[in-house]
N, C-alpha and C positions, 0 to 999 in steps of 0.2 A: 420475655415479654412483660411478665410482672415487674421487674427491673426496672424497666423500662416506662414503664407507665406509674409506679410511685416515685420518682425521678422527676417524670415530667406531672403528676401533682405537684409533687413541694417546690418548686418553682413557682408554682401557680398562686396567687390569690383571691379571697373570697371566696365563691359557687364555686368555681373550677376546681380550690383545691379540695374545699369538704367533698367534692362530688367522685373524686380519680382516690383519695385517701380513705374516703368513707366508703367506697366502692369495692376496694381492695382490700378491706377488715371484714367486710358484710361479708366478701367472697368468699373469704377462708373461713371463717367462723362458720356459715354453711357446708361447704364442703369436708370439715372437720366433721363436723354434727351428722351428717348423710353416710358418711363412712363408719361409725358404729353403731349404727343403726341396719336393723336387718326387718324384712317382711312387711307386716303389715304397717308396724309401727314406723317404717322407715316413710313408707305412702304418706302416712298421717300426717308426721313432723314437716316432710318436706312440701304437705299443701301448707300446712299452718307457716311455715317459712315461708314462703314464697307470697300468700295472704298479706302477714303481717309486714316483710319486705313494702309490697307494692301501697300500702296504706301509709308508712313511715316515708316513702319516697314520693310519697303524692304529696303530704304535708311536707316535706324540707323544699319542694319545688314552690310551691304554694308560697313559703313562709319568703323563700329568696326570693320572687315575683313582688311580694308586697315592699320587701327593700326598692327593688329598682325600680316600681311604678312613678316613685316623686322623680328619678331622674330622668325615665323614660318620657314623663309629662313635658319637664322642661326641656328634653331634645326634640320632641311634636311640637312644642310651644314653637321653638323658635325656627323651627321650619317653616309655620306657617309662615311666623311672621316675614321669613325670609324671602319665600317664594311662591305666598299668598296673600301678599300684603293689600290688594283690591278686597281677595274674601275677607279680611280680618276689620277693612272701615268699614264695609255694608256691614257687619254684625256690632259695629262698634256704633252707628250711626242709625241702627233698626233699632239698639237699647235707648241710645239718646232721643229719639222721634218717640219712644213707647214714654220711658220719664219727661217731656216737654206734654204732651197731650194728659197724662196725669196730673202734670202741675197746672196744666188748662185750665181745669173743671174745678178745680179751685181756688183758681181767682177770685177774687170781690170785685161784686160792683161798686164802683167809686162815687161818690157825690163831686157834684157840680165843682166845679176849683175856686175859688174865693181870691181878691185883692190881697196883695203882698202883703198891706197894713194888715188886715183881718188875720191873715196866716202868722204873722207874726206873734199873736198871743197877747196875752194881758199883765203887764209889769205888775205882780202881786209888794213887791216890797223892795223897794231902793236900798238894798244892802250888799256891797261889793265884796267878791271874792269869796263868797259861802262854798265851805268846805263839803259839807253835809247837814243834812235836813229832815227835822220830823215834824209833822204834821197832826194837830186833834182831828179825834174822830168826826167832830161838827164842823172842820175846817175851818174853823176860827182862829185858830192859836199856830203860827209857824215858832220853831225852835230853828235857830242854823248857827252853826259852827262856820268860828272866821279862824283859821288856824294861824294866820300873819298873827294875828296881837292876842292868840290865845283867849277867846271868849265868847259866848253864846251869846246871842242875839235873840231876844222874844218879843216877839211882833205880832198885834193884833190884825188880821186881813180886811175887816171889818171897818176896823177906824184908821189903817193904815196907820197904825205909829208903834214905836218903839215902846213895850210894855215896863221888861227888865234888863238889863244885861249885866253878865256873869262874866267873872274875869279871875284868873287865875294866875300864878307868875309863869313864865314860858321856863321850861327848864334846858337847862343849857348843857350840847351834847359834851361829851367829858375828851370819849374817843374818836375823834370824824379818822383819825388815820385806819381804824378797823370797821367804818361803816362805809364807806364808799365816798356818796356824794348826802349823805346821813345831816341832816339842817338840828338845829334847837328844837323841841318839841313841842306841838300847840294840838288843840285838840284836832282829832281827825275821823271818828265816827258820832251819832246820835243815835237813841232807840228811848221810847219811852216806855214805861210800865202800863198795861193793860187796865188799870186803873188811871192810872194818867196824872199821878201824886207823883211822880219818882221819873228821875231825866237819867239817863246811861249816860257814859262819855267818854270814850278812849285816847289817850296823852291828854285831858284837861291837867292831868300831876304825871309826872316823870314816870313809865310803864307801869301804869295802873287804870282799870276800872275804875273811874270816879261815879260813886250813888250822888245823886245830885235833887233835894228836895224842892219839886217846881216851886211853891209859896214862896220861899224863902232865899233861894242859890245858894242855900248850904249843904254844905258836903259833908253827908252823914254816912257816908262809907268809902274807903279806899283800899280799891281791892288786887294785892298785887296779881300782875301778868309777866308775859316775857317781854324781850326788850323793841321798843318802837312798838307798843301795841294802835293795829289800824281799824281793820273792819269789827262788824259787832253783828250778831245775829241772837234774840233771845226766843224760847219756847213760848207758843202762844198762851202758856197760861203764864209766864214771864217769872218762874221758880229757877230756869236754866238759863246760864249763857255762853257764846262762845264767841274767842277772840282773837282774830291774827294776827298774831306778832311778827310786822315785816324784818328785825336785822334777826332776830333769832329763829326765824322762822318755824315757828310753831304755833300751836292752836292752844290757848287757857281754855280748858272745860271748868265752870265758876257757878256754885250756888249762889241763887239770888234771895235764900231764903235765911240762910246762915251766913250771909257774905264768907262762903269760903272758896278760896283759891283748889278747887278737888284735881287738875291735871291737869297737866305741859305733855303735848301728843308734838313730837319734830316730823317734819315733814318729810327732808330730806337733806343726808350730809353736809351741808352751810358751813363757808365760814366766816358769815357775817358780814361780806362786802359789797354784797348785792343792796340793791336802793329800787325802790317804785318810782318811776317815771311815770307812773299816772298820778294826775292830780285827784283822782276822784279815790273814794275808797275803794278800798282789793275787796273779789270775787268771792264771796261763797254761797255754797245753796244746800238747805236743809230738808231732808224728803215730805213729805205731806204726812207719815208718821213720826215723824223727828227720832227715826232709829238710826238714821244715814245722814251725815256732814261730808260734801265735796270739796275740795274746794284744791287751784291750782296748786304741784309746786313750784318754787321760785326756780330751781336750777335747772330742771331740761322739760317743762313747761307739763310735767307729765299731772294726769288728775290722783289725786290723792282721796282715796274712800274712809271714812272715820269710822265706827261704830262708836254711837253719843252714849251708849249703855256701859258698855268695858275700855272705852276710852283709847281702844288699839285699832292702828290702821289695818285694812281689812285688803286680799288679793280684790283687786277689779282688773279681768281680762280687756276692758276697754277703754284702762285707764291712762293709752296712751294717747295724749295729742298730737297735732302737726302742728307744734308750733305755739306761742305762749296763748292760755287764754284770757280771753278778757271778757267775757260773760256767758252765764252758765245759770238754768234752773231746772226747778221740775215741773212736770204736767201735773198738774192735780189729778184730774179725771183718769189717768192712765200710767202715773208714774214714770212716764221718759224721760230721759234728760238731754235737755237740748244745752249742746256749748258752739260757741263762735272763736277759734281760734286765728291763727293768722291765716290760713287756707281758704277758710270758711265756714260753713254749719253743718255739725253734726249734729246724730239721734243715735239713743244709745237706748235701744228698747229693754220693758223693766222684767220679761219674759226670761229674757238669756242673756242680758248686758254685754252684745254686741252689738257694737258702733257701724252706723251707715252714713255715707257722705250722704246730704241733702242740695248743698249750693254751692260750687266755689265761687270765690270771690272776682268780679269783675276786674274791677278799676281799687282794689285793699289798698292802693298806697295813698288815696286822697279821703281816707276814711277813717274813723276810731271808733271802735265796734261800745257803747254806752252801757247796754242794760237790753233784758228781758220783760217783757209784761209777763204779771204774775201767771195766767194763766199758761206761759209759754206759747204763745201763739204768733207774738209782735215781737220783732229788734227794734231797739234804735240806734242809729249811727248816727257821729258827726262828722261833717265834711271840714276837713282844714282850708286857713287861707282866709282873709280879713272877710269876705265877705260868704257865712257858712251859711251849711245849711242842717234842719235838723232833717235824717231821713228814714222813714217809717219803711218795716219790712213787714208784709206777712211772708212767715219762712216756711210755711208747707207748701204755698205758692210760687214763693220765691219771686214777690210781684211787688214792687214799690206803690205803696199804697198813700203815704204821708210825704211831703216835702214842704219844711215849715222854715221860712230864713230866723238864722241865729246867730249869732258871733262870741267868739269867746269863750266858747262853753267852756265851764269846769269838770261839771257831772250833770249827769238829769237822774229822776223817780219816775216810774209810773204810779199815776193813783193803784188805789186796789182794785176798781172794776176795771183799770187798764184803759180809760174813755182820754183820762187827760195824761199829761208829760209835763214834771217840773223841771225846768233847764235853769242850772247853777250858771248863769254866766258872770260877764265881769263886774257887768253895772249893777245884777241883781237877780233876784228869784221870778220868771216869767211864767207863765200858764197856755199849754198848748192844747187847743182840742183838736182830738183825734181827725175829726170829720171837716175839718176846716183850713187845706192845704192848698198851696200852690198844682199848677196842674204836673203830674208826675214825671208826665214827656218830655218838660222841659229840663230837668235835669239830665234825661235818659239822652236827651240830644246838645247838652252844655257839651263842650270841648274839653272844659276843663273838668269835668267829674263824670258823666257815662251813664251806663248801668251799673247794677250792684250786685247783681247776683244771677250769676250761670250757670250754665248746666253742667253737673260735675262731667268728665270723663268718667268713660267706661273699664 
């Protein structure tokens, strides 16, 4: 029988065999132990056996139960599904009914809908193809990047006219067979210094930060980056800055106090063949303590977490996407990070930095997800197709709030209090107030473009 039953363990794998082998060690080693032992002490040993047995055998049951519960989960799982598939959409369709009545209650009430002219905005400045744009604090003074002829544009809003323009040689790409679809280089980000003396500028000179003195358009500093440097983000006391460099794909961490080049942080293994197909600048967002840089990577759309202190990327359990993204910030007030990928919008609370779906995407294919208002509370899309539209989201509502007609867009800004929307189109820089939209049903009922945002799946 013993024969027979270590035979038929070692055959066995997993539970069965530690249980018939492990069973048949226990066996003899007691029975060994009970047989030289005599009297009282034999009582003693063989409670404490038999004790310590049933407590070792409780835990290895225990421990095997915890192996099989994930697989035991997903054979109940697909049982229901298989031959409860009624029970599985009422509980899939009681979640969805519970998240549509929360997204209810905070809807906005909307203002009356205004004439298409009105919705349309106010042409701030007859200047075609603006790349990117910074703005004075008095809103006086627009700066914009034309990246076609390499040169900034400075425009009074006030007297409507051309103040300066800066102009730089375009630098000509050397390798296009190792950059993809990789163009000559013109400028492609703007930031101004907090003092409002000093203009940023990313490709105005071949991968380099150019210091750019407003008075004058001289260039009193060049500050190398990596290669194709695009977007530009500086610390609001404007001592920091950070850069990303679309063919090398990494981030220059740059003093702006010592113009020094301090670190190249890579994103993710590249080999430099990948190209931005947006015309606007690439995505990053810096936390409300500027300890944390996010910002996409180029190759499987994943979020990449920075630390701006040690300049190393840092694990984020929710740093993966559905899909590439194309805007991303923080909540001030609460620190979330809200991104809009190709799926739709997530939250990625700042408690546990676990990602929750919020919206999927309607109608994504007639759509180009723009920007965040600063406070994280508003999207804006744009609608493709000669005749666009710009489209306002509240996303905790997931309720279209804005629909403002626009063509052409390249990029848009929100002001800082988020009231107005600067849209880069092709004829020029236009001015959209928030509260002043076409009516929202009418898109929700166009043919050609829908609603925009649904209830995710359960």
């Amino acid at each position: 029988m013993v024969a027979l039953t270590l035979l038929y363990g070692a055959r066995q794998t997993g539970i069965d065999n530690a249980c018939h082998i492990g069973g048949l060690i226990a066996g003899g080693a007691m029975g060994g132990l009970s047989a030289r032992l005599y009297g009282q002490n034999r009582l003693v040993t063989e409670g404490g056996i038999i004790v310590a047995g049933s407590l070792l055998l409780t835990r290895a049951i225990w421990l095997a139960q915890q192996q099989m519960d994930e697989s035991v989960l997903q054979v109940r799982q697909s049982l229901r599904e298989a031959f409860f598939p009624q029970e599985m959409n009422k509980s899939d369709d009681k979640k969805k009914q519970q998240l549509a009545e929360e997204r209810n209650a905070l809807r906005e009430t909307l203002s009356a809908p205004v004439s298409r002219e009105q919705a349309s905005g106010d042409l701030l400045a007859e200047i075609a193809d603006i790349h990117d744009m910074a703005i004075s604090r008095d809103g006086n003074t627009l700066y914009t990047a034309i990246e076609n002829t390499n040169s900034i544009v400075v425009f009074d809003l006030g007297q409507k006219n051309i103040l300066h323009t800066f102009t730089a040689p375009i630098a000509k790409e050397k390798s296009v067979k190792h950059c993809g679809g990789c163009k000559d280089q013109g400028v492609r980000s703007l930031a101004l210094s907090p003092d409002e003396t000093l203009l940023y500028a990313t490709s105005f000179e071949a991968n380099a930060l150019s210091v750019i003195n407003v008075a004058t358009g001289e260039i009193i500093q060049s500050i190398t980056t990596g290669a194709h440097p695009d977007s530009l983000i500086l610390s609001r006391d404007g001592t920091k800055a950070w850069v990303m460099n679309r063919t090398s794909n990494s981030v220059s961490a740059i003093d702006l106090v010592t113009y020094q080049h301090v670190a190249d942080i890579p994103l993710e293994k590249y080999d430099g063949t990948g190209t931005s197909n947006k015309p606007g600048a690439w995505v990053m967002a810096l936390s409300p303590d500027e300890k944390t840089l996010l910002i996409p990577g180029m190759v499987r759309g994943d979020i990449v977490r920075i630390n701006t202190i040690t300049h190393q990327k840092e694990d984020f359990p929710a740093g993966v996407a559905r899909g590439v993204v194309s805007a991303m910030g923080f909540r001030p007030k609460n620190g979330e990070i809200i991104f809009a990928d190709s799926q739709g919008i997530s939250r990625i609370r700042a408690e546990d930095q676990q990602a929750s779906i919020m919206t999927q995407w309607c109608s994504r294919s007639v759509y180009s997800v723009e920007g965040i208002s600063p406070d994280g509370q508003y999207l804006a899309l744009v609608s493709y197709g000669l005749q666009g539209y710009v489209i306002l989201l509240n996303i905790n509502a997931g309720q279209i709030i804005g629909v403002y007609p626009a063509s052409y867009v390249n990029h848009l800004r929100f002001s800082a209090d988020g009231r107005k929307i600067f849209v880069m189109a092709k004829n020029g820089l236009i001015q959209l107030d928030r509260t002043r939209s076409l009516d929202p049903q009418a898109i929700i009922r166009h043919p050609q473009y829908g609603n925009v945002a649904c209830i995710p799946e359960p």
